[in-house]
VOMAR-198695 format. One record per residue (C-alpha): residue number from 0; residue in one letter; z, x, y. Coordinates in steps of 0.02 Angstrom, whole numbers. Each point is the difference from the previous one (the first is absolute). Layout:
! VOMAR-198695
<n->NUM res->A up->Z east->X north->Y> $
...
This chain:
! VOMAR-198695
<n->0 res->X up->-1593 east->-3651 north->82> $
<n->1 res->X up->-53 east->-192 north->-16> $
<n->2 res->X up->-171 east->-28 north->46> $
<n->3 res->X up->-73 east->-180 north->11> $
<n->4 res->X up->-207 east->-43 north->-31> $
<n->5 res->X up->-36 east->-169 north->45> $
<n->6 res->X up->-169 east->-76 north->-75> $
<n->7 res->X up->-151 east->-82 north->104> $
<n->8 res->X up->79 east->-84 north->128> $
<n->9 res->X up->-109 east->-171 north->28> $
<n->10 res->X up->-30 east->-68 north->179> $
<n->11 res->X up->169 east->-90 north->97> $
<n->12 res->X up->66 east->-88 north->-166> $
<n->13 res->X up->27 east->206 north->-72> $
<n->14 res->X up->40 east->58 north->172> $
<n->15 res->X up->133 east->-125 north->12> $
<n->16 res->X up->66 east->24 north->-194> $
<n->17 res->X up->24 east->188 north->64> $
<n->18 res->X up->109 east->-43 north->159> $
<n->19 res->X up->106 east->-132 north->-115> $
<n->20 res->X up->23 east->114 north->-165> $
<n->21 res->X up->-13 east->196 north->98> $
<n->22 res->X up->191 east->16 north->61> $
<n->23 res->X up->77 east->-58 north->-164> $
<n->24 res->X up->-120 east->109 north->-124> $
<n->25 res->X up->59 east->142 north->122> $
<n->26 res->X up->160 east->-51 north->-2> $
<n->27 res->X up->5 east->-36 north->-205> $
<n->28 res->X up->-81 east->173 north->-44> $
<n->29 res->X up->57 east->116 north->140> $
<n->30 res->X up->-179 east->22 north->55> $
<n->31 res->X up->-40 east->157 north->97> $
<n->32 res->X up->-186 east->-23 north->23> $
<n->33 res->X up->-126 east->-147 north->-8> $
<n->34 res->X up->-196 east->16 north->-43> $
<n->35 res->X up->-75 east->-173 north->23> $
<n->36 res->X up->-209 east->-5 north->-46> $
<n->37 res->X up->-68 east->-114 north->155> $
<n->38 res->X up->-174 east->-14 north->-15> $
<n->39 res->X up->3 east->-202 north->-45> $
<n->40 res->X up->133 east->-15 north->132> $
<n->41 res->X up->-144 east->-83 north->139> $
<n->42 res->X up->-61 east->-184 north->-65> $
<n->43 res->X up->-8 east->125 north->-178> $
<n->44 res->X up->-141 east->121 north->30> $
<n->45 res->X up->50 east->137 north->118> $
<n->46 res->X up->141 east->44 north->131> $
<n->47 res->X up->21 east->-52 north->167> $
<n->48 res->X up->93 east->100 north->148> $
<n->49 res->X up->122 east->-146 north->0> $
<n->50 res->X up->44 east->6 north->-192> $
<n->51 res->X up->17 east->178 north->36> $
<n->52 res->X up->121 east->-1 north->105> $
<n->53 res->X up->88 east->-140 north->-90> $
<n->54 res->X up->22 east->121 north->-138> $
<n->55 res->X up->84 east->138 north->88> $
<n->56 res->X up->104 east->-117 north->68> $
<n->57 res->X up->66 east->-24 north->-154> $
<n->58 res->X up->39 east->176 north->-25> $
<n->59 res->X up->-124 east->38 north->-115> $
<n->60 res->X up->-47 east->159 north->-19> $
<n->61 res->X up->-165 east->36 north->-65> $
<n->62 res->X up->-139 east->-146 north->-8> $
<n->63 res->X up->-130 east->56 north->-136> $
<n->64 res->X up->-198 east->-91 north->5> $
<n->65 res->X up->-152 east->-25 north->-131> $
<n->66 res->X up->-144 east->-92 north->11> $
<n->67 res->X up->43 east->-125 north->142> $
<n->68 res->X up->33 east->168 north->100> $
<n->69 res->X up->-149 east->-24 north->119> $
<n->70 res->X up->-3 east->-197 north->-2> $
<n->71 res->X up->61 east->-16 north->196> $
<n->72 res->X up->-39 east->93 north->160> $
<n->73 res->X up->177 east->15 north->8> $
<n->74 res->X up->3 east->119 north->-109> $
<n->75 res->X up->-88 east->126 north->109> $
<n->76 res->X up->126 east->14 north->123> $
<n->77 res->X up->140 east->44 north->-102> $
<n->78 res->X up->-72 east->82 north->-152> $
<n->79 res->X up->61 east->163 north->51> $
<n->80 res->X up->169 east->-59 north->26> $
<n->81 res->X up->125 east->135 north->-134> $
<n->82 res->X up->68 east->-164 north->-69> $
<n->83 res->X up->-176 east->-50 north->-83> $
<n->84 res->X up->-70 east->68 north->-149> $
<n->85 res->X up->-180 east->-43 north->-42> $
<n->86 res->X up->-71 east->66 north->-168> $
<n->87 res->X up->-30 east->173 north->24> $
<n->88 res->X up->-154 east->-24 north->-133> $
<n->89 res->X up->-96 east->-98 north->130> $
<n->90 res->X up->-143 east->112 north->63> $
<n->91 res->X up->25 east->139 north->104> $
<n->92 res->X up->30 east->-13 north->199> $
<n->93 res->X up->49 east->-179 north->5> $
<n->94 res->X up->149 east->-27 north->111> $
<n->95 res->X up->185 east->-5 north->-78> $
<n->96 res->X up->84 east->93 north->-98> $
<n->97 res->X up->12 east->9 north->-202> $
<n->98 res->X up->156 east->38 north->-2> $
<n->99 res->X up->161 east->40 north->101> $
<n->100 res->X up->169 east->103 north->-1> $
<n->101 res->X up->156 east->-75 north->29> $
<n->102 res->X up->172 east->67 north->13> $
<n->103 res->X up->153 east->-88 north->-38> $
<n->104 res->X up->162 east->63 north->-50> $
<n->105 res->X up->-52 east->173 north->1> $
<n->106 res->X up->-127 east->-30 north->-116> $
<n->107 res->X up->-200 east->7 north->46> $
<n->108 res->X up->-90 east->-156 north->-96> $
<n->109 res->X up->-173 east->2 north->-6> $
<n->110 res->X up->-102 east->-173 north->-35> $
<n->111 res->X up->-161 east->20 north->-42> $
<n->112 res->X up->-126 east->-171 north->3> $
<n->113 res->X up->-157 east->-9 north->-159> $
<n->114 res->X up->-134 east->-123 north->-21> $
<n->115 res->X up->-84 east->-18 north->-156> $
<n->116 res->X up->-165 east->14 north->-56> $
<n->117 res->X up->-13 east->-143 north->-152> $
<n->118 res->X up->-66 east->-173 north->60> $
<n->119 res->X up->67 east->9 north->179> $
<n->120 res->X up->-159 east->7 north->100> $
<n->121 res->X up->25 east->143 north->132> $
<n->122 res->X up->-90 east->150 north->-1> $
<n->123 res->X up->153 east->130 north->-21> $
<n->124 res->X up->31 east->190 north->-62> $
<n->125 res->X up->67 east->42 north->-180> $
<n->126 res->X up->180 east->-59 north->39> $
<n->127 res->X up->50 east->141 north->-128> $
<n->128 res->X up->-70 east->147 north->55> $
<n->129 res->X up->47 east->-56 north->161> $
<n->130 res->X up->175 east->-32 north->-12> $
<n->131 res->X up->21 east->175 north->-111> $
<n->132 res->X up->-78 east->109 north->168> $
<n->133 res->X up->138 east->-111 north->88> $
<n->134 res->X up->141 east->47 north->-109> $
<n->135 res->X up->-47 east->171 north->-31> $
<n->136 res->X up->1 east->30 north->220> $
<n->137 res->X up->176 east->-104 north->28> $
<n->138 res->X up->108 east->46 north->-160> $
<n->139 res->X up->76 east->167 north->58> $
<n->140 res->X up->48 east->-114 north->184> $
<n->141 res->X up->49 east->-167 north->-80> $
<n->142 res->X up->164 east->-49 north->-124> $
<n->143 res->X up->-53 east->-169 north->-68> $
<n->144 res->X up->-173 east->-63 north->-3> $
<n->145 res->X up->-34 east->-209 north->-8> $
<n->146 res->X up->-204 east->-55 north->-57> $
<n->147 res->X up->-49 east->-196 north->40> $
<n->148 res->X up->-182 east->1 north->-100> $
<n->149 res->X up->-75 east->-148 north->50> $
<n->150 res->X up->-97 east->-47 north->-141> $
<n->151 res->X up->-82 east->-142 north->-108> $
<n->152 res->X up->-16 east->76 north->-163> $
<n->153 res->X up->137 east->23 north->-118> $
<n->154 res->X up->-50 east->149 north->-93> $
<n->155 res->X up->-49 east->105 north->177> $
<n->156 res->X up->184 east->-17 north->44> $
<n->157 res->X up->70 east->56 north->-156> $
<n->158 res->X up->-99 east->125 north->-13> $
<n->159 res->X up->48 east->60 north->181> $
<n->160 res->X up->194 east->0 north->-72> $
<n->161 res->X up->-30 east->111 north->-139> $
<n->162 res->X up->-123 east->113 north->109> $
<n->163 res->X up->154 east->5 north->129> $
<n->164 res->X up->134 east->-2 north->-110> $
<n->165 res->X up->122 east->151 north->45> $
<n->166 res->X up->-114 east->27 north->155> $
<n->167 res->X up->92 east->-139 north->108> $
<n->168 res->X up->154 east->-94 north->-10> $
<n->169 res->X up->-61 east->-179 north->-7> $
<n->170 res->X up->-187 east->-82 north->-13> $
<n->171 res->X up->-2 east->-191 north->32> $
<n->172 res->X up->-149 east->-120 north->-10> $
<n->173 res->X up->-43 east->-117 north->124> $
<n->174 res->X up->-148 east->-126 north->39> $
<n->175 res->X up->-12 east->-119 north->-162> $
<n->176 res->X up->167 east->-111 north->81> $
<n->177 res->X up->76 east->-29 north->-164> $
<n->178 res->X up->165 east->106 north->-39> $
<n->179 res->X up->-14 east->84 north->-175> $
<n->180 res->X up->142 east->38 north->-110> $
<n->181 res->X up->-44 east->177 north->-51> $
<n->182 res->X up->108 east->78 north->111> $
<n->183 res->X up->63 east->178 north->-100> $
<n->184 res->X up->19 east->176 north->36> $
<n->185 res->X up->-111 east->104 north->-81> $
<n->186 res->X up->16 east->172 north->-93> $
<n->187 res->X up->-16 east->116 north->132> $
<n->188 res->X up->99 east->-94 north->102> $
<n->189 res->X up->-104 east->-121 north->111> $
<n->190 res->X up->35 east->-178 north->33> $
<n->191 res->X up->-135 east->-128 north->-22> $
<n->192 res->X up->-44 east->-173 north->3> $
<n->193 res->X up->-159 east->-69 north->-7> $
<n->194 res->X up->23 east->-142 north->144> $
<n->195 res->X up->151 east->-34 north->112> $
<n->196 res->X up->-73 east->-180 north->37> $
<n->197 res->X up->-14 east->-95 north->170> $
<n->198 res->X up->87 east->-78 north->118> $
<n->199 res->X up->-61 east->-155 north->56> $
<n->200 res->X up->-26 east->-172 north->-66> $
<n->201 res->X up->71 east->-53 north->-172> $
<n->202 res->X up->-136 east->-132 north->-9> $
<n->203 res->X up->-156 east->91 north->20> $
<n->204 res->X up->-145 east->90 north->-104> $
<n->205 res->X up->77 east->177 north->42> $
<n->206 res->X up->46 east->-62 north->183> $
<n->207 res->X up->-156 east->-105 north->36> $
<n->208 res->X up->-13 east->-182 north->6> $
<n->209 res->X up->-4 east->-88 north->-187> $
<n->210 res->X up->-152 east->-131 north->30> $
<n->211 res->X up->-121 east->120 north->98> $
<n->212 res->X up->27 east->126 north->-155> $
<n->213 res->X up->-30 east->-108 north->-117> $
<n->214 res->X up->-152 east->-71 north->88> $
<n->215 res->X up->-68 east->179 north->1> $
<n->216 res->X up->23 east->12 north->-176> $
<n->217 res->X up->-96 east->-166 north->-33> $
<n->218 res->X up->-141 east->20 north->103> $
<n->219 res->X up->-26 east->166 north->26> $
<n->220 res->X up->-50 east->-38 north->158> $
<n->221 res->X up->64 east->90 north->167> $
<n->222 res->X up->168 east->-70 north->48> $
<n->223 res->X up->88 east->64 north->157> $
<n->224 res->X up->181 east->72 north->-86> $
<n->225 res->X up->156 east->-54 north->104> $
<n->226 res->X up->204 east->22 north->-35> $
<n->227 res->X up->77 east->-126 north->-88> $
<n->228 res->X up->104 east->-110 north->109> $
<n->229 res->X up->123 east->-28 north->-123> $
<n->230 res->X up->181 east->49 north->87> $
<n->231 res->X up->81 east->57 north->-152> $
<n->232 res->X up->-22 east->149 north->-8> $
<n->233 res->X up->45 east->184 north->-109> $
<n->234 res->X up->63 east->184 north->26> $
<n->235 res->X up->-67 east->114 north->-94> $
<n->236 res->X up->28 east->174 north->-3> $
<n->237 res->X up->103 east->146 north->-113> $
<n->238 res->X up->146 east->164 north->43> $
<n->239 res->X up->-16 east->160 north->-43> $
<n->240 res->X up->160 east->67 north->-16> $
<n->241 res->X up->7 east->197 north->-2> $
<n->242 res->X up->109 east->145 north->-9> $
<n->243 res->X up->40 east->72 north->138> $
<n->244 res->X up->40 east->180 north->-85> $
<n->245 res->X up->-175 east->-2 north->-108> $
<n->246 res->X up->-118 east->-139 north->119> $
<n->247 res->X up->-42 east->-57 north->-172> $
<n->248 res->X up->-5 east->-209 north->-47> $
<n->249 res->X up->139 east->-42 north->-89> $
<n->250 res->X up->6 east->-177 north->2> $
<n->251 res->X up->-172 east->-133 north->45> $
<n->252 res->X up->70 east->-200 north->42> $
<n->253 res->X up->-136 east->-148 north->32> $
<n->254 res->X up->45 east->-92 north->130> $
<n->255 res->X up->-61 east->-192 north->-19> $
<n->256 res->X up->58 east->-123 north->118> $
């Protein structure tokens, strides 16, 4: 079992990096199932129906959210669609789901969707006591178990792998845009990595347009962020490769294109 996790998707120019570079990475690593995390898919903040449907077009399986989650109307329509997964720490009784169940060669996979707590500012549920009710309520009905914590902070995803490790198959961080190259698997037998990147423009402050960034930074005055129209653009994203016998990792490749 192959399974693909693309990182934020940004506006049309990741949208369109996704239709060009999809087929081949399936094709390259024998993919069997595609999470993609969406939420900067609409002009970066937020989904729209359209980019929605965009996505399953592309035969992706799963599209995973964070902090963009509520940033269109959209949104509202389709949040309860089984192929979204919002952060399950979000409060209780908002629509969506936290997580989903997916089967695929005979094998149940269950993606769950995390926000963080550290320097994001939404007003969310201990991810970790959250995610280990989750777990503890799906592990006796699932084989293989994916996490996408959407987080800022370094240290609150690392400690999320350790906290997880041996509990799921694979945590991977999104949110932060730039791909790290800690990928491992660690002693219990988790894979981790602490961000699978973005997909979007090469030329950008983490997707967004250079000069309005740096503008922001300079003035510290309110500047309205937009995508950076620069065409050339990346894939990032990594494959879990696991044992079919087991559903344990036995193999994590970064994808950078």
């Amino acid at each position: 079992m192959n399974i693909l996790a693309i990182g934020d998707i940004i506006g049309d120019v990741g949208l369109k990096k996704v239709k060009e570079f999809l087929p081949k990475i399936k094709n390259d690593y024998n993919i069997d199932f595609v999470i993609a995390n969406g939420e900067n898919t609409a002009d970066g903040m937020g989904m729209s129906i359209k980019q929605f449907n965009e996505l399953i077009n592309l035969k992706i399986d799963v599209v995973t959210m964070g902090n963009h989650t509520w940033a269109k109307k959209d949104i509202f329509a389709i949040i309860d669609n089984p192929k979204i997964v919002r952060p399950a720490n979000y409060s209780e009784n908002v629509p969506g789901n936290g997580y989903g169940i997916y089967e695929i060669k005979n094998k149940k996979i269950a993606v769950i969707n995390l926000i963080g707590r550290v320097d994001i500012n939404v007003l969310s549920d201990n991810p970790f006591t959250c995610v280990e009710t989750i777990i503890n309520n799906i592990k006796e009905k699932v084989d293989i178990i994916i996490v996408d914590f959407h987080a800022e902070a370094t240290a609150e995803k690392i400690a999320m792998s350790y906290f997880l490790d041996g509990k799921v198959s694979a945590i991977f961080g999104t949110h932060t845009h730039v791909q790290t190259s800690d990928e491992q698997i660690l002693e219990n037998g988790t894979a981790y990595i602490t961000d699978i990147g973005m997909t979007g423009p090469k030329k950008s402050v983490i997707g967004m347009s250079v000069d309005v960034s740096i503008k922001r930074f300079l003035t510290s005055l309110p500047e309205r962020y937009k995508i950076s129209d620069d065409t050339n653009s990346i894939f990032n994203g990594c494959v879990f490769k696991i044992n079919d016998e087991n559903c344990k990792v036995q193999e994590v490749i970064r994808i950078k294109m």
